[in-house]
N, C-alpha and C positions, 0 to 999 in steps of 0.2 A: 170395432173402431170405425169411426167416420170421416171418408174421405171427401164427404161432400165439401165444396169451396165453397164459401161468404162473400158473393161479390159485390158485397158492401164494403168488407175490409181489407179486402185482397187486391183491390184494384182503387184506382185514383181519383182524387177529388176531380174536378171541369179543370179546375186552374192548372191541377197536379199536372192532369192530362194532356193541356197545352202546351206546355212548360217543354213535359215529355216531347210529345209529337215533336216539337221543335228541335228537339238534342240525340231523339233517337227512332230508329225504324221499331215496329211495333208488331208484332207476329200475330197475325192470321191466321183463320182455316177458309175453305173457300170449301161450297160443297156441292156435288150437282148432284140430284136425288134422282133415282133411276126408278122403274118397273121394271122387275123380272119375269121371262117366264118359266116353267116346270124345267125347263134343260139350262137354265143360268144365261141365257141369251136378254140383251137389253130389247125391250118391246115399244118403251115409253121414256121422256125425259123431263123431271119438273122445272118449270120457269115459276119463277115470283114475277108479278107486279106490282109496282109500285111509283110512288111520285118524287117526285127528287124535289128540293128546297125551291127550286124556281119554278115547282109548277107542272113540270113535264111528267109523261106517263112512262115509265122505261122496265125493261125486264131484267130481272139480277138474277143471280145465284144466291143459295145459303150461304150469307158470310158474315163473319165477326171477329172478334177479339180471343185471344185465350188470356184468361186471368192469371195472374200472379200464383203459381203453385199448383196451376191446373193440369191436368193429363189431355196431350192432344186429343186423345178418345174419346174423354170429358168434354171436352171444348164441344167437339163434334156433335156429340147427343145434346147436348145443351144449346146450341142453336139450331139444333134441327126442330128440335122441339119448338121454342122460340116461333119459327117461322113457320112450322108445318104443323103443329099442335101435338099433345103427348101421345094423339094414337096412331102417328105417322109409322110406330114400330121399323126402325130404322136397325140395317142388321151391319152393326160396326165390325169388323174384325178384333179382336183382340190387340193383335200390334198392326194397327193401321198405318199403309206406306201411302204416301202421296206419288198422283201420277205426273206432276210438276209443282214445279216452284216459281210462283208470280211477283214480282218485287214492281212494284207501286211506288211511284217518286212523285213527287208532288211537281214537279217539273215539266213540262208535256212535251213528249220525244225523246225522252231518253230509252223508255225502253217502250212496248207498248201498251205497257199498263200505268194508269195515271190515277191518283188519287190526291186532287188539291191541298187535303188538310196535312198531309203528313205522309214520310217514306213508311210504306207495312210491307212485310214481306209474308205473303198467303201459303199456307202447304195445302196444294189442292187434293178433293177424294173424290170418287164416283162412289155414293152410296145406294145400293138397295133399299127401298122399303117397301115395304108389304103392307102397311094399315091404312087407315085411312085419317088424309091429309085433310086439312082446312086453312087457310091462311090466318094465320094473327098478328099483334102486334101491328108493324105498319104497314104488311105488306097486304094491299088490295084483293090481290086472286091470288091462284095458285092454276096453271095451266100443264095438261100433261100431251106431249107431243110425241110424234116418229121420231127415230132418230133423223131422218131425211127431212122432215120440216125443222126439226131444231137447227139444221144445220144450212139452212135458207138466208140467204143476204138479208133481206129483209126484218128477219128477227133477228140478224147479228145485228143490225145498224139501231134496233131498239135498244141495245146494253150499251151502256158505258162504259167508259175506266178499265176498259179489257176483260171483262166477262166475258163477253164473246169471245173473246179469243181464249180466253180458258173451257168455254162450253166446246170452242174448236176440237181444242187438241184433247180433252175425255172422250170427245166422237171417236178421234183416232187411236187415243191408248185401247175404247173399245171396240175396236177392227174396223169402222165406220169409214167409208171414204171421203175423204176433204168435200168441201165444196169450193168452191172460186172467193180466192183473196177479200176478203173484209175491204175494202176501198175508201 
């Protein structure tokens, strides 16, 4: 049996999608792609680059949409791939739990996550990968850091829309200590 999804007919026309965005919040996966070493300890953390509509150069996370019938798991490998390419060998768990949940209003200050086009609400993961990464699609690089430089003012103030502040708190779900307030 094939459980692959068609996200040609499973998901929405531009118009459909507008239409949507407008009347409803839109579910998310958000994903930060880790290195491990030999004892399960985080070594490394992947940032995206890329250009946002007006031009600017800013650092995200793996994130996207889950289609119409898709399995969050699904979702997951399928944008990993997407942005890290198919030999990022990313090691999903079986029933994967998210270490928060980011809700995105298009509003700015409601909460701290902001996303203009539309409310989405993200289930974020820290995933392991072991292969080897390339950026595709639109993202520019692919950059792998400490967790102590990931967690640098400076490369928080390069994300948007609350990245950063999800790149935060995966520092912390993985035993990492905060750095100083995002400002």
């Amino acid at each position: 049996m094939d459980t692959a999804v068609d996200s040609h007919e499973n998901w929405l026309t531009p118009d459909e999608l507008a239409a949507a965005r407008r009347r409803l919040p839109i579910l998310y996966v958000n994903a930060v792609p880790v290195r491990v070493d030999d004892t399960g300890v985080v070594t490394s953390v992947g940032l995206l680059l890329r250009s946002t509509a007006e031009g600017e150069i800013r650092r995200e996370l793996v994130a996207g949409r889950v289609l119409f019938h898709e399995r969050i798991r699904d979702a997951l490998l399928r944008h990993i791939e997407k942005d890290l390419g198919p030999l990022a060998l990313p090691r999903i768990p079986v029933s994967p739990s998210p270490f928060t949940v980011a809700e995105y209003l298009p509003t700015p200050g409601v909460t701290p996550y902001h996303d203009p086009r539309q409310h989405a609400v993200a289930l974020a993961f820290v995933i392991p990968v072991s292969g080897d990464c390339a950026p595709r699609q639109d993202a520019l690089d692919l950059i792998w850091l400490s967790p102590a430089e990931a967690a640098d003012d400076g490369l928080q103030k390069e994300m948007l829309g609350g990245h950063g502040i999800v790149l935060r708190q995966a520092l912390a779900h993985l035993g990492f200590p905060p750095g100083p307030p995002v400002g």
